[in-house]
C-alpha positions in Angstrom: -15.7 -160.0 114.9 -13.1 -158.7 112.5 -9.8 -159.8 113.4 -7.1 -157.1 115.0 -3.9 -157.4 113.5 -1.1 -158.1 115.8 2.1 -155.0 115.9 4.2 -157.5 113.5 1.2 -158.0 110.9 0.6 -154.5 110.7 2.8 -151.6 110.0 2.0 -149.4 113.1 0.5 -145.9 112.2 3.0 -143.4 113.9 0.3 -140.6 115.0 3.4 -138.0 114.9 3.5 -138.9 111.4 0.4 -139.2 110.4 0.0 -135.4 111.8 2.5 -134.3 109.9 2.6 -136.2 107.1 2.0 -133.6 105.1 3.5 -130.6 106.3 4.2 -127.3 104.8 2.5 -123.8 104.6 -0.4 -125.6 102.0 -3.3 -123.6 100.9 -6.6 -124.3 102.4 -8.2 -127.2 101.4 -11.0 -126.6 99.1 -14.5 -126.9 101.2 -16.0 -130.3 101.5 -20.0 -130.4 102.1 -20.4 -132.9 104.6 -24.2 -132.5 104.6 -25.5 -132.5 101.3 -27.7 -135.2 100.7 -28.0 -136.5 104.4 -25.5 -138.5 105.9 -24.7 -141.4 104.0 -23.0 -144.6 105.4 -20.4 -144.6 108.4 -18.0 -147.2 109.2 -15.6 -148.0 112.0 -12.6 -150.2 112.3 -11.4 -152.3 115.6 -8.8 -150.9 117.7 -5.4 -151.6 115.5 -2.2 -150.9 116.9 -0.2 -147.5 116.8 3.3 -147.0 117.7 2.6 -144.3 120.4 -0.5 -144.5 121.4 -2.7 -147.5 123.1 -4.6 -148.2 120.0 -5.8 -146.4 116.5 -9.4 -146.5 115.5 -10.5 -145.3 112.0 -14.2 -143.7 111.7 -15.6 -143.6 107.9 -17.9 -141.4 107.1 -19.0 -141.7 103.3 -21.3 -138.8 101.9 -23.7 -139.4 99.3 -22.2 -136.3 97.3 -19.0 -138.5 96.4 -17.2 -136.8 99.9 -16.1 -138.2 102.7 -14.6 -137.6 106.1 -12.4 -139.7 108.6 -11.3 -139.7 111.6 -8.6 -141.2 113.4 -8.8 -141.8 116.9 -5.3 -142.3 118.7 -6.0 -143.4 122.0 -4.6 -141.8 125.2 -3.6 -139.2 122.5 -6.3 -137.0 120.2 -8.2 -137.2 116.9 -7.3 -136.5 113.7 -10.3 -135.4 111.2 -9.2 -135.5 107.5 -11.5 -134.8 104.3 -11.7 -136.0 100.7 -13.8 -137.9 98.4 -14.7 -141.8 97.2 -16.2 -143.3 94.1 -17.0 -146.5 93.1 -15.3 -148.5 90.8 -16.1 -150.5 87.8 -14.5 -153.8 89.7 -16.7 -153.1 92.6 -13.8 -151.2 94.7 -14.4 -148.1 96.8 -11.5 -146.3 95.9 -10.9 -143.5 99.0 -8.2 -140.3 98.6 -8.0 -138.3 101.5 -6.4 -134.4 100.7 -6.3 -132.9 103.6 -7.7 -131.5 106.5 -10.7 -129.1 107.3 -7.8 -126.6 107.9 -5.5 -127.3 104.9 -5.1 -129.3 102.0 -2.2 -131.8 101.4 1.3 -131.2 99.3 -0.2 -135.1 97.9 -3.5 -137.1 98.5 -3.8 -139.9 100.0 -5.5 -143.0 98.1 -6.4 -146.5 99.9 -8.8 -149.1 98.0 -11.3 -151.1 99.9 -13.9 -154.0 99.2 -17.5 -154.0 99.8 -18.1 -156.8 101.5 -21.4 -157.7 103.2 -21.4 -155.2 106.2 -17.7 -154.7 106.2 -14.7 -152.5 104.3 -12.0 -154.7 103.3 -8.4 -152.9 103.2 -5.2 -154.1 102.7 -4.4 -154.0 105.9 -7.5 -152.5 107.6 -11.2 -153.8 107.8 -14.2 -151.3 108.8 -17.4 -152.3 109.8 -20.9 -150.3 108.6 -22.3 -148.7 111.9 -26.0 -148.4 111.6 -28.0 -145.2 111.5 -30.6 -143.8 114.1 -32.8 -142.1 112.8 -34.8 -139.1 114.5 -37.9 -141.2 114.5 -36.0 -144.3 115.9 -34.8 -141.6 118.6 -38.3 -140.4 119.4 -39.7 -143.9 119.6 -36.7 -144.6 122.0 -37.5 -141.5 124.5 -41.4 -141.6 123.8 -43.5 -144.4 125.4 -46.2 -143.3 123.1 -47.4 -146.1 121.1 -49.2 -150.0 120.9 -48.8 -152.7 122.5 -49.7 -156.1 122.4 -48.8 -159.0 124.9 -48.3 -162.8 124.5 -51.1 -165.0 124.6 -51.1 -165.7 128.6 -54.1 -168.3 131.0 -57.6 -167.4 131.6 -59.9 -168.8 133.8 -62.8 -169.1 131.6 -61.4 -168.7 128.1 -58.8 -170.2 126.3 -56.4 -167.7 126.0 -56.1 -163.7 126.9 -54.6 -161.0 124.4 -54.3 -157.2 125.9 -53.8 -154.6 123.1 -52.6 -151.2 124.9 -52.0 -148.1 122.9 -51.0 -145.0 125.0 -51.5 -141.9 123.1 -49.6 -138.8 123.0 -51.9 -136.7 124.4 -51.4 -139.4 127.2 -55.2 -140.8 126.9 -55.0 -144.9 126.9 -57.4 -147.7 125.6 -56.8 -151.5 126.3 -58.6 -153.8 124.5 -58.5 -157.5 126.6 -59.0 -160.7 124.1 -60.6 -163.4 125.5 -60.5 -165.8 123.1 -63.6 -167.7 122.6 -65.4 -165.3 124.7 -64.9 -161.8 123.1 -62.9 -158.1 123.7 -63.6 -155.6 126.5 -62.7 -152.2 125.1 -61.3 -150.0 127.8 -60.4 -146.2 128.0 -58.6 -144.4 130.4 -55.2 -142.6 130.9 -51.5 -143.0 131.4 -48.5 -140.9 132.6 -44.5 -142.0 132.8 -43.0 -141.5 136.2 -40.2 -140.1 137.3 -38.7 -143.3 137.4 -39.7 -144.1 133.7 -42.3 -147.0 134.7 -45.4 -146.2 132.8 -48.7 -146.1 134.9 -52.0 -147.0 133.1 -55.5 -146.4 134.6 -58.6 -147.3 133.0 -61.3 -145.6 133.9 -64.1 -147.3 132.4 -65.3 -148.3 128.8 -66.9 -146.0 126.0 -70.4 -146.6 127.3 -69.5 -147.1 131.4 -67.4 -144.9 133.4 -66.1 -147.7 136.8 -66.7 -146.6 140.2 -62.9 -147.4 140.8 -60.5 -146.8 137.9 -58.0 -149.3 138.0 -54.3 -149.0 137.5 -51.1 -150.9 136.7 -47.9 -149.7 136.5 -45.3 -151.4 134.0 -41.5 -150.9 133.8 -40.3 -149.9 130.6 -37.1 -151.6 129.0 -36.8 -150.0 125.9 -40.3 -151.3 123.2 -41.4 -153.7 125.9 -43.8 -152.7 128.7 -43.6 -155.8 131.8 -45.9 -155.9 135.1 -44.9 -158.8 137.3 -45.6 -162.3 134.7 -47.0 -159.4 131.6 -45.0 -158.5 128.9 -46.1 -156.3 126.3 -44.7 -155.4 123.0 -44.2 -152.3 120.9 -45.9 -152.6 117.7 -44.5 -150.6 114.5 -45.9 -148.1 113.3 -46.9 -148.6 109.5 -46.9 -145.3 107.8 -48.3 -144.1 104.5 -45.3 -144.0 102.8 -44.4 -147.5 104.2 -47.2 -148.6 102.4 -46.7 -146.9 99.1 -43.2 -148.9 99.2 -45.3 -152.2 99.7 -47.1 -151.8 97.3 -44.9 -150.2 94.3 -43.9 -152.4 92.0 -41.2 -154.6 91.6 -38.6 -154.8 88.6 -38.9 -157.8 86.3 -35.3 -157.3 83.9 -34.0 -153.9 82.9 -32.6 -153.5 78.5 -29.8 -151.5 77.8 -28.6 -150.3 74.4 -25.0 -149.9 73.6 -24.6 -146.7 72.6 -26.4 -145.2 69.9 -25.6 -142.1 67.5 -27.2 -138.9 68.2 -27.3 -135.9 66.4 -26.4 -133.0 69.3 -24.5 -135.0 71.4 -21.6 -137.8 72.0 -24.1 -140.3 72.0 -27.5 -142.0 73.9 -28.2 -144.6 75.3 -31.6 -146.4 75.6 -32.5 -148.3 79.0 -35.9 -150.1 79.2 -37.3 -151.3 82.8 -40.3 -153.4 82.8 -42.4 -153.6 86.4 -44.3 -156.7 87.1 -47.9 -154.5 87.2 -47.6 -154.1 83.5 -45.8 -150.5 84.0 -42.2 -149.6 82.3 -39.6 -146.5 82.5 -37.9 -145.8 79.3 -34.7 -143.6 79.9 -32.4 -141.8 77.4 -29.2 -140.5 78.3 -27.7 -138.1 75.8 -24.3 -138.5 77.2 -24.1 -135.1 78.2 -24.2 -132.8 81.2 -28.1 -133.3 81.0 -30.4 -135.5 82.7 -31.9 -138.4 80.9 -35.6 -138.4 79.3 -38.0 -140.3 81.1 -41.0 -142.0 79.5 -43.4 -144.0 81.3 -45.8 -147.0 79.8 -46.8 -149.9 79.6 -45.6 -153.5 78.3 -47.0 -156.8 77.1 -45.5 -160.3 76.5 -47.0 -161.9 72.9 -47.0 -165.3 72.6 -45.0 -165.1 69.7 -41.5 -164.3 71.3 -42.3 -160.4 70.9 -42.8 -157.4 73.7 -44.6 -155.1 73.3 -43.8 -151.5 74.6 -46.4 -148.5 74.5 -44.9 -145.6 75.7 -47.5 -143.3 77.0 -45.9 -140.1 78.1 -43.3 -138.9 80.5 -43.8 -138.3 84.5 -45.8 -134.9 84.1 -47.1 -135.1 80.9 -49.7 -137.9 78.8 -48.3 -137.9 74.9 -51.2 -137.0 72.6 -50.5 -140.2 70.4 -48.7 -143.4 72.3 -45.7 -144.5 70.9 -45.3 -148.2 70.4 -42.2 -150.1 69.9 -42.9 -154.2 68.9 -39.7 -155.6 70.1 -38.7 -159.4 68.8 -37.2 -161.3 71.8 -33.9 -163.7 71.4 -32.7 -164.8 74.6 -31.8 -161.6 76.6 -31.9 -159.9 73.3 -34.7 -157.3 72.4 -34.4 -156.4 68.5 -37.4 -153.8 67.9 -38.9 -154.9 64.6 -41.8 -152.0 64.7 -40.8 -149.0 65.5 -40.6 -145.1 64.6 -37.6 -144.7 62.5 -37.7 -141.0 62.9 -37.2 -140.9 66.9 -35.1 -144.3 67.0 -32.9 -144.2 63.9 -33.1 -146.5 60.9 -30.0 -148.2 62.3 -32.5 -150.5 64.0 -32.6 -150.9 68.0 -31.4 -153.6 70.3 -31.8 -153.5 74.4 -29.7 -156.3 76.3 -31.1 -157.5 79.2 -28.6 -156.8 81.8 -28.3 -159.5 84.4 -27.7 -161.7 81.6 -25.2 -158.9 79.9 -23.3 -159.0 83.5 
């Protein structure tokens, strides 16, 4: 629990003031996308002390697009929405300026620094912790009973244990497949429907080859993922999706190299950054410095047992090179010094990466 200052630790935010702060007949503000690029992060603050209201709490919203919106909540009194922007700085800060409202922009912005720490936003004299996100699948799976289930591992009579598996379809058919352990599975199939009460009912009717004389039912309450009838419990499983899987499995960075900053003939500059993945893959990225994006190249690398890496550039995202490029790099330390190389795409000035965990 973050820690609520006390009136005389914390100059008390007049809400008067704050509304007026910054009063005069100002231009409209200019208009801030709150929606570009999804929501971002959002962070709230405890209830702090105002002068006169029953307490002041600060809502965070922080927009992927560098924008931002907050609002502050003066109890017993209104809300205040204000607009601006944030950015990162190179000592870790999040550096915040509010400049106005939806309505108007200030006569002067408002700046406030804060520091990223764990799961809170450290102010001087504020702290804000990150609220997390539901997301419209996390809703669905909320309202929806619509899933698989699995319970603990409860007595049998003749076996030495008994896991049920129950998946309840959308289309509101059911199978429930009973795990005797030592003995075998019966696979059942059958139906279920929520009531209006929200208990779920579940009849089998049979199995694939049998249809029962007398389907039989249970009905579970529902407490959000778990499923209970009388001593039964049974819990949602997740749902592993495709693209879940593809994150699984993509590979993982072993260092990244960065150059300084190299000369370049039609621009301020490039620089070189070299990221090596432990299936053998790399990304090779030059930034020209300008108002373009950097030049991908994709690869692969390989470790010599004489202190040397070898890089083979193969070709960018959407395209295979008609002749690989290879770069022999010699390795000192975090230090890549390429020793083989093009000197008509790299320069004769020579190349050296810095692996950056050690550079930091």
């Amino acid at each position: 629990m973050v820690h609520v200052l006390a009136p005389d630790e914390l100059e008390s935010m007049d809400h008067a003031a704050h509304e007026e702060m910054h009063h005069g007949d100002a231009a409209p503000a200019a208009e801030i996308d709150l929606t570009a690029d999804g929501l971002g992060t959002v962070w709230v603050s405890d209830v702090y002390p105002a002068a006169d209201a029953s307490g002041l709490i600060t809502v965070l919203a922080l927009y992927p697009n560098g924008n931002l919106e907050q609002t502050s909540i003066y109890l017993g009194k209104d809300a205040i929405t204000e607009v601006g922007t944030w950015e990162t700085s190179d000592d870790g800060m999040v550096d915040v300026t509010v400049t106005g409202t939806p309505e108007k922009e200030y006569d002067e912005p408002v700046d406030a620094g804060y520091v990223l720490t764990g799961t809170h936003l450290m102010g001087d004299a504020i702290a804000l912790m990150h609220v997390n996100q539901i997301t419209p699948a996390m809703m669905e799976a909320a309202v929806n009973p619509a899933g698989t289930y699995v319970s603990n591992v409860y007595p049998a009579a003749d076996a030495s244990g008994l896991v049920m598996v129950l998946t309840l379809f959308d289309n509101n058919a059911a199978e429930q497949t009973s795990i005797y352990a030592t003995k075998g599975a019966i696979f059942e199939v059958g139906a279920w429907a929520e009531e209006i009460d929200g208990a779920i009912t579940v009849t089998m009717t049979g199995t694939l080859s049998d249809t029962y004389a007398s389907p039989a039912g249970v009905t579970y309450t529902r407490e959000g993922d778990v499923l209970q009838s009388g001593v039964f419990q049974l819990y949602r499983l997740e749902q592993i999706t495709p693209a879940m899987m593809d994150a699984m499995t993509a590979p993982s960075v072993v260092t990244t190299y960065q150059s300084d900053t190299l000369p370049a003939a039609s621009s301020p500059g490039r620089v070189i950054t070299l990221t090596l993945y432990d299936d053998g893959s790399l990304e090779m990225s030059t930034d020209f410095l300008n108002d373009e994006p950097p030049i991908v190249e994709v690869g692969t690398w390989e470790q010599g047992d004489d202190d040397t890496l070898t890089v083979t550039l193969t070709g960018r995202p959407d395209r295979t090179y008609d002749e690989p490029v290879v770069i022999v790099f010699a390795q000192d330390g975090a230090t890549l010094d390429a020793v083989e190389y093009d000197t008509s795409l790299y320069g004769s000035e020579g190349l050296s990466l810095t692996e950056q965990s050690a550079a930091e």
